[in-house]
C-alpha positions in Angstrom: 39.0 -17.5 -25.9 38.3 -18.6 -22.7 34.8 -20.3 -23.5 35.4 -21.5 -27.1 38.7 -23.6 -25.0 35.4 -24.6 -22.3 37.5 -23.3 -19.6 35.5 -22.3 -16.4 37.5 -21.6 -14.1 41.0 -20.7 -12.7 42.5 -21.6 -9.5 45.0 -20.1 -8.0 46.8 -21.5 -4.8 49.4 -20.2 -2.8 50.6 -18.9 0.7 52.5 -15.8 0.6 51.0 -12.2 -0.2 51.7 -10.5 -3.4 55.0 -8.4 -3.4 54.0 -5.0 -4.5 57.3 -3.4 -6.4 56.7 0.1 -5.3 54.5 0.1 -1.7 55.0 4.2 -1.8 53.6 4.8 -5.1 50.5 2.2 -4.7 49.8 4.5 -1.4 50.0 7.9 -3.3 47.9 6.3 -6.0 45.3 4.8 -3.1 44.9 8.2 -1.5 44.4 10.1 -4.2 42.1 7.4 -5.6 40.1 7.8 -2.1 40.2 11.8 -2.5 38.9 11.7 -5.9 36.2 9.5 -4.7 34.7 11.2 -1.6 34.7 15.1 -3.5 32.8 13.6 -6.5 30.5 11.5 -4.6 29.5 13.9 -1.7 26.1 14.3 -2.3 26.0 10.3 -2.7 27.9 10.8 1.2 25.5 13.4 2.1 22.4 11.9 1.2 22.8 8.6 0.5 21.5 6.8 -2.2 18.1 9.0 -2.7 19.9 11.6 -4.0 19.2 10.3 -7.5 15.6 10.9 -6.7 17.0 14.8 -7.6 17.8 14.1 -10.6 14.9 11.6 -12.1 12.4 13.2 -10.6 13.5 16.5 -12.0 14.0 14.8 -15.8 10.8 13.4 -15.5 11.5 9.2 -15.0 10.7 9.3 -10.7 8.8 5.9 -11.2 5.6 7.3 -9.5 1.5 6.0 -9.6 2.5 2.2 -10.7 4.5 3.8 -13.5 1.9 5.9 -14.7 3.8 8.9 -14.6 7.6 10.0 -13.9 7.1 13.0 -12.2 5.6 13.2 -8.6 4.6 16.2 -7.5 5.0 15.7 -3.6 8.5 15.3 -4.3 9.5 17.6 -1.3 7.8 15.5 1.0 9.9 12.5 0.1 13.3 14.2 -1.0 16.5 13.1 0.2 17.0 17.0 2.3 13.5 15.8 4.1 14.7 12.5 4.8 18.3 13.6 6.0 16.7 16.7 8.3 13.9 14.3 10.1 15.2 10.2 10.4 19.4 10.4 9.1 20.9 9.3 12.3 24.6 8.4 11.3 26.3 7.1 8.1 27.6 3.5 7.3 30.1 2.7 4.9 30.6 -0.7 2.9 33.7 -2.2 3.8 36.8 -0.1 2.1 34.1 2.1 1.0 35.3 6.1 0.7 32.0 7.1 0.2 29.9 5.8 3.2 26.6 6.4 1.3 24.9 4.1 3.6 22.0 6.0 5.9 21.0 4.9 9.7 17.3 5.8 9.7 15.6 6.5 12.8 12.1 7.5 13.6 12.0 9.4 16.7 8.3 11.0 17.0 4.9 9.5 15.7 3.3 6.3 15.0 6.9 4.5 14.1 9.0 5.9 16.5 11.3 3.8 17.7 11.6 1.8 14.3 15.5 1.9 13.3 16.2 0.5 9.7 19.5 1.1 7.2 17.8 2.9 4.6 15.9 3.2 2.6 17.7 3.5 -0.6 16.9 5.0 -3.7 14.9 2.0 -5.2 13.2 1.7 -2.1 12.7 5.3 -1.5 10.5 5.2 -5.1 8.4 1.3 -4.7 7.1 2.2 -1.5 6.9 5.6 -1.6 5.9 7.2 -4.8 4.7 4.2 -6.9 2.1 3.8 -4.3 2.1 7.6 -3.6 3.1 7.6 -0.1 4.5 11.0 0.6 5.3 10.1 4.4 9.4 9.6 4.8 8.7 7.8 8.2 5.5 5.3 6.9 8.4 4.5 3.7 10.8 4.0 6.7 8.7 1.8 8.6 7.7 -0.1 5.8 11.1 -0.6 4.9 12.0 -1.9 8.5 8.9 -4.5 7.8 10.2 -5.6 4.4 13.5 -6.1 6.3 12.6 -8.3 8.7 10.1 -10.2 6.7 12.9 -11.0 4.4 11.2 -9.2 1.7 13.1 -7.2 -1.5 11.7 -3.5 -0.9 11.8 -2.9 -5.2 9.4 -6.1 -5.9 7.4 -5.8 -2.5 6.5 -1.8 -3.7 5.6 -3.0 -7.5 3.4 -5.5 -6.6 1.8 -3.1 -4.3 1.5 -0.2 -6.6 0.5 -2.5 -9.4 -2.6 -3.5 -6.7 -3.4 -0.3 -5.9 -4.3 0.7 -9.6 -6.2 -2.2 -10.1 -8.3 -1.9 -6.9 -8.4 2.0 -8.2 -9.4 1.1 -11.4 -12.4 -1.6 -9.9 -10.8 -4.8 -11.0 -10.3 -6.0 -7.1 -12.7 -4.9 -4.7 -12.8 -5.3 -0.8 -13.6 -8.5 -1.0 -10.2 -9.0 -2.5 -8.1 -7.4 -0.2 -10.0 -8.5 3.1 -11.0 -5.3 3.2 -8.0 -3.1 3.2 -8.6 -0.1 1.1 -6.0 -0.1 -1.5 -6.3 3.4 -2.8 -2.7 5.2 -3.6 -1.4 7.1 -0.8 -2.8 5.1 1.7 0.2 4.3 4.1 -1.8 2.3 5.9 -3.0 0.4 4.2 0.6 -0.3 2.5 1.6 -0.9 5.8 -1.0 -3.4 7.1 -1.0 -5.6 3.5 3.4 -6.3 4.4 2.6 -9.0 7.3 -0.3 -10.4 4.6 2.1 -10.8 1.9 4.8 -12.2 3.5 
């Protein structure tokens, strides 16, 4: 009704906060909303977003090899108990968020120690780790930290990537191509080292 009447907007001004008729029963109905939430969604506060790497990878849709399978098979390497066990530092919620499925990630041994990043979520988790077939939780951490700061989206950034991969796999780019960076899948490094390029 609204757009066959080309209305596109409604204003509404004013200066005192809504009454609320029953401020008791909008509490009990809060709470319990906010009870309900955080004991169906504590894996989601466990484990963050990655958890859903359980379930797709188990039915067989873990976007994995530039899509050219849905299972990955160094799932373990890369599952959200590994991630939670060596770089979970602390939870972050959204504001008014019950849930708090937000992960503080922090490498504290290796090549990226020291690298902090919030992350890296579930879509991240699979574009630059097993589209490209990085099994390394801190090398997807680190590269999520570069994305971050480059001002790059994580999802697009691993695509493109993986997509490159298979074709420098498959001998339609070469060395030449890539300025020499060997873009074979699984090769963190070289994941790592074609971020700064990009951006």
């Amino acid at each position: 009704v609204m757009g066959s009447k080309k209305l596109k907007a409604l204003a509404i001004r004013g200066s005192r906060s809504p009454e609320v008729a029953n401020p008791e029963a909008l509490n009990d109905i809060r709470r319990k909303v906010l009870d309900a939430a955080r004991e169906k969604l504590q894996s989601l506060s466990n484990y963050g977003t990655p958890i859903m790497a359980s379930l797709t990878n188990t039915a067989g849709v873990f976007p994995t090899r530039n899509w050219t399978s849905g299972y990955y098979e160094k799932y373990e390497n890369i599952s959200p108990e590994t991630l939670k066990s060596r770089l979970y530092k602390r939870r972050k919620a959204c504001y008014g968020c019950p849930v708090a499925c937000c992960q503080i990630t922090e490498i504290r041994e290796g090549p990226y120690a020291g690298t902090m990043v919030e992350g890296p979520e579930y879509e991240t988790l699979f574009a630059l780790g097993s589209l490209c077939d990085i099994d390394s939780p801190e090398a997807i951490a680190k590269a999520n930290e570069i994305c971050d700061r480059l001002g790059m989206d994580t999802i697009t950034t691993g695509n493109v990537i993986a997509f490159t991969m298979e074709c420098y796999e498959k001998g339609i780019l070469d060395d030449r191509d890539t300025g020499g960076i060997k873009l074979k899948f699984g090769n963190a490094e070289a994941l790592l080292e074609l971020l700064p390029n990009i951006a």
